[in-house]
C-alpha positions in Angstrom: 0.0 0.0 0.0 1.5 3.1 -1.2 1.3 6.3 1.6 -0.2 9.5 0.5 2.4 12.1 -0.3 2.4 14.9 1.8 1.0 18.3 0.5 2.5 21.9 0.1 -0.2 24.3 1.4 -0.2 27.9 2.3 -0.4 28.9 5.9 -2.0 32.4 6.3 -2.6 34.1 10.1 -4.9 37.1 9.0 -4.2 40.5 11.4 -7.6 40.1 13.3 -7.7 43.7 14.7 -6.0 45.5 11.6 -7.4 44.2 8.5 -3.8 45.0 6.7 -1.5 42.0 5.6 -1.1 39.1 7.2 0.8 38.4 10.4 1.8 34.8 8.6 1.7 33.4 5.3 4.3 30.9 4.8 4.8 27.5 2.7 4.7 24.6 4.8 4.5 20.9 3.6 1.9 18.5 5.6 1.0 15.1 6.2 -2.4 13.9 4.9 -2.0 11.1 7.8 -2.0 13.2 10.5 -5.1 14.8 12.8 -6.4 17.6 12.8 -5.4 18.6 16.4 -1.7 17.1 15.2 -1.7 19.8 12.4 -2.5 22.4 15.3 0.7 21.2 17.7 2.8 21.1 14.8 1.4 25.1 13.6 2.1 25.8 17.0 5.4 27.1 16.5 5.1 28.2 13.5 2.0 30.9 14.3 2.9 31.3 18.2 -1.0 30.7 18.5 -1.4 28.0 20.9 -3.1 25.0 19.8 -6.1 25.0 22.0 -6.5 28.8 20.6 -6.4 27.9 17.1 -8.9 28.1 15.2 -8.6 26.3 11.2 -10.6 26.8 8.1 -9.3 25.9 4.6 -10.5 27.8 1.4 -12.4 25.3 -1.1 -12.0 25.8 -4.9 -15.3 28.1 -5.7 -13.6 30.5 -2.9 -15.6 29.8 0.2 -14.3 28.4 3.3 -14.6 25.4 5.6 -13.7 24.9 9.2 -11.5 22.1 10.0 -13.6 21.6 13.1 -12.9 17.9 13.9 -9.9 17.5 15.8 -10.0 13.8 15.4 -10.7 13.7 11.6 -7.8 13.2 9.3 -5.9 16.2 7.3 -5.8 14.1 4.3 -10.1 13.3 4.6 -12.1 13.9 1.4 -14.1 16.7 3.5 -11.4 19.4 3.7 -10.4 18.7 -0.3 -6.8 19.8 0.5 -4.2 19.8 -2.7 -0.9 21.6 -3.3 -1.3 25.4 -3.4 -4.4 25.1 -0.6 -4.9 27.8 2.2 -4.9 27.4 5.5 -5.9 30.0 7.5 -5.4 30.2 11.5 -7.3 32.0 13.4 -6.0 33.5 17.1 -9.5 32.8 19.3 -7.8 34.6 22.2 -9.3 37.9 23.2 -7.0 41.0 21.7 -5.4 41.6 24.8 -3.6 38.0 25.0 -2.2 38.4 22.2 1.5 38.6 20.9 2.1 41.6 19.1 5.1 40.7 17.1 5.2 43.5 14.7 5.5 46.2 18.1 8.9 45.7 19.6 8.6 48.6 22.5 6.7 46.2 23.8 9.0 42.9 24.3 11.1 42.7 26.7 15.1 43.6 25.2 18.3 42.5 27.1 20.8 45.3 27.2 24.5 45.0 28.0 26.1 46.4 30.5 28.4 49.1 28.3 31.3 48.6 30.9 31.0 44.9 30.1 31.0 45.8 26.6 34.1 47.8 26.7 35.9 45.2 27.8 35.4 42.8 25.1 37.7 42.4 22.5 35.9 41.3 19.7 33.2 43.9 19.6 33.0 46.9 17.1 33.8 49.1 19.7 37.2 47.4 20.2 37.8 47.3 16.8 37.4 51.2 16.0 39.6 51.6 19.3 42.4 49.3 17.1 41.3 51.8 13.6 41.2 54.8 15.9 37.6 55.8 14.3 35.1 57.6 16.6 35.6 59.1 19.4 38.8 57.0 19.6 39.8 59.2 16.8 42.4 62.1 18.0 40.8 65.0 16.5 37.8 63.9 17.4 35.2 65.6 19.5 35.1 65.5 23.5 32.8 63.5 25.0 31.7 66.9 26.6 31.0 68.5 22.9 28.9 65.5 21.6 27.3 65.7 24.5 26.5 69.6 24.2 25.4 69.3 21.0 23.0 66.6 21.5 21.6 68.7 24.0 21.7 72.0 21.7 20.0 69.6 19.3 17.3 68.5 21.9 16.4 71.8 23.6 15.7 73.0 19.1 13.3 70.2 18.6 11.5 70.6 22.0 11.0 74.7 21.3 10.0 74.1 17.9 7.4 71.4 18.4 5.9 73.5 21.2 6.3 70.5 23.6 5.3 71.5 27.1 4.6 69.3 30.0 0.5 68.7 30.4 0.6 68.5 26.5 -1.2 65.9 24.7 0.6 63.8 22.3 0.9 60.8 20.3 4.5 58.6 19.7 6.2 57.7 16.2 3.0 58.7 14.1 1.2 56.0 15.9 -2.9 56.4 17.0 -2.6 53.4 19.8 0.3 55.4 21.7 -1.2 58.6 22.7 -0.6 59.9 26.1 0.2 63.2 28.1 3.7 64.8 28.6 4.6 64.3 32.2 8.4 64.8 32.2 11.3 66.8 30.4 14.7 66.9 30.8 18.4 64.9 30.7 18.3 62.0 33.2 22.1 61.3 34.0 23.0 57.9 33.4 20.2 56.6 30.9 21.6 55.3 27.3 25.1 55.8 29.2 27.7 58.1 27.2 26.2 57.2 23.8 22.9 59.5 25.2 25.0 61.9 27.5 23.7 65.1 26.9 20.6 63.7 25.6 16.8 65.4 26.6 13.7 62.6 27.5 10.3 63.4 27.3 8.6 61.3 29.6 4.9 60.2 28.5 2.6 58.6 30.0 0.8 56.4 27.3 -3.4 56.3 28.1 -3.4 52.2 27.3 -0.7 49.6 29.1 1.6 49.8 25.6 4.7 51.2 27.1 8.1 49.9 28.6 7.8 51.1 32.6 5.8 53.0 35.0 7.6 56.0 34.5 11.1 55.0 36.6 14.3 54.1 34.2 17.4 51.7 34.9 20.4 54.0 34.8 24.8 53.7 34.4 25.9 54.9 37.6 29.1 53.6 36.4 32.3 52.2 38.0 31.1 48.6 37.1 27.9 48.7 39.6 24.8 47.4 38.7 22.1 49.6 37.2 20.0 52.2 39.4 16.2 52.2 38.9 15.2 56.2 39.3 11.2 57.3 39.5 11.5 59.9 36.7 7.2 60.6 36.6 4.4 58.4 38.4 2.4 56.0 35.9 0.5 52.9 36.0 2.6 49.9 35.3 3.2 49.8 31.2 2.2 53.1 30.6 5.5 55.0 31.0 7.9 55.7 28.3 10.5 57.8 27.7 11.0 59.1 24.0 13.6 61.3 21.9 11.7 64.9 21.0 11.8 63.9 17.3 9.2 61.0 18.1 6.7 63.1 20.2 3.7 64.5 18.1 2.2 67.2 20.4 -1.6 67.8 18.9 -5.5 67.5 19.8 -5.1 63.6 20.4 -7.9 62.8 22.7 -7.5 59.1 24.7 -9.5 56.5 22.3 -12.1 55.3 24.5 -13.3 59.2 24.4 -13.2 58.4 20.5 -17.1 59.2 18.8 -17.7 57.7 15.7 -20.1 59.2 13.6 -23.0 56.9 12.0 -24.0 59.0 9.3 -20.1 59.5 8.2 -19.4 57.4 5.0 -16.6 55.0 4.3 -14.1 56.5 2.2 
C-alpha cells in the first residue's frame, strides 16, 4: 500500500484587529496522515498561536471556506479537499489583549548590556574602531563633553519648535494606539550611558498599558555597579515611556475610548 504524499499548502494568520496584511503566510508541507489537532501542535510554533487557541478553516476551490472543526478527523479526509497550493488559515480565538504583538517591539522585553562589560570585550566593534582609531577614539575627534553639548543643543531645538510643554497631549512615532500626556522633560544622568549623554527625554505617560515602565528608568551609575532604577514621573505599570523629542507628536489627540464615531459619516 502506497502512503499519500504529503501536501504543500499555504499557511495564512490574518491581522484580526487590523485588516492589513497578514501576520503569517508561509509555505509549509503537511502530512495527509495526520489529525487535525496534530496539524495544530505542529502550527504551533510556526503561528505562536497556541493549539487550544487555534482556530482552522481551509479555502475550497469556488472561494468559500470550511472549518476544520474535527480535531480527530484526518488532514488528508475527502471533507477538507486539500491539494498543493491550498490555504490554510489560522485564526488567534484569544481575546486581543492575549495576544503577541510581534510586529510592536517597545513592547518585548530587550536584554541590554552592560556598556562597561562591553568595553571590555575584545571582539566587539567598539574594540575594533579603538584598534582603527575611528570615533571618538579618533584624535581629532570631538570631546565626550562637545557631543554631548550638541545633543543637548540639538534636543532643547526640537523641543522649542514642536511646542512640547509638560501637560501637553501627544501621540509617539505617528502611531494612533500610543497617545498619552507629557509628564516629564529633561536629561536624566545615566540613561543610554555616554552614547545618550547630553541627551533630553520626554517622559509620556501612554493612556493604554503599551509602554516599557511606570515611568522610573534603569540607569549607568558607572564604576562597574549594577544599574540604578530612578522614579523619573508616576504612571501605571506599562504606561510610561521615555521618548527622543523627534518622536513626540504634540496635537488634539484625545485618549481613544473618548473616540465618537459618527454613524452617518461614510466610508471613504
Amino acid at each position: 500500500m502506497q502512503t499519500a504524499p504529503d501536501i504543500a499548502v499555504l499557511i495564512i494568520v490574518p491581522d484580526n484587529d487590523k485588516n492589513g496584511k497578514p501576520v503569517l503566510s508561509a509555505e509549509r508541507r503537511i502530512t495527509p496522515s495526520w489529525s487535525i489537532g496534530q496539524l495544530k501542535s505542529k502550527l504551533e510554533p510556526v503561528t505562536g498561536i497556541p493549539s487550544s487557541s487555534q482556530k482552522l478553516r481551509c479555502r475550497k476551490l469556488d472561494g468559500s471556506w470550511t472549518s476544520l472543526d474535527d480535531e480527530h478527523s484526518q488532514v488528508g479526509d475527502a471533507r477538507w479537499s486539500l491539494r498543493k497550493g491550498s490555504e490554510i488559515e489560522v485564526l488567534d480565538t484569544r481575546p486581543p489583549g492575549a495576544r503577541q504583538d510581534f510586529n510592536d517591539l517597545s513592547s518585548v522585553e530587550k536584554y541590554q548590556m552592560p556598556e562597561s562589560q562591553y568595553e571590555q570585550l575584545d571582539d566587539s566593534v567598539l574594540a575594533w574602531k579603538r584598534r582603527q582609531k575611528l570615533g571618538r577614539f579618533d584624535p581629532n575627534a570631538k570631546s565626550a563633553e562637545e557631543l554631548a553639548k550638541e545633543r543637548r543643543q540639538k534636543d532643547e531645538h526640537d523641543i522649542k519648535t514642536k511646542g512640547i510643554r509638560i501637560g501637553d497631549r501627544c501621540r509617539l512615532g505617528s502611531d494612533d494606539g500610543r497617545r498619552g500626556v507629557v509628564k516629564h522633560i529633561g536629561e536624566i544622568v545615566g540613561l543610554g550611558g555616554e552614547k545618550e549623554a547630553g541627551c533630553v527625554w520626554i517622559g509620556i505617560e501612554l493612556d493604554e498599558p503599551v509602554g516599557r515602565n511606570d515611568g522610573s528608568v534603569r540607569i549607568e551609575v558607572g564604576g562597574g555597579a549594577q544599574p540604578e532604577v530612578k522614579r523619573v514621573f508616576e504612571a501605571k505599570d506599562k504606561c510610561g515611556v521615555f521618548a527622543r523629542p523627534e518622536k513626540v507628536e504634540i496635537g488634539d489627540w484625545p485618549p481613544l475610548d473618548d473616540l465618537e464615531i459618527d454613524e452617518d459619516m461614510e466610508e471613504i
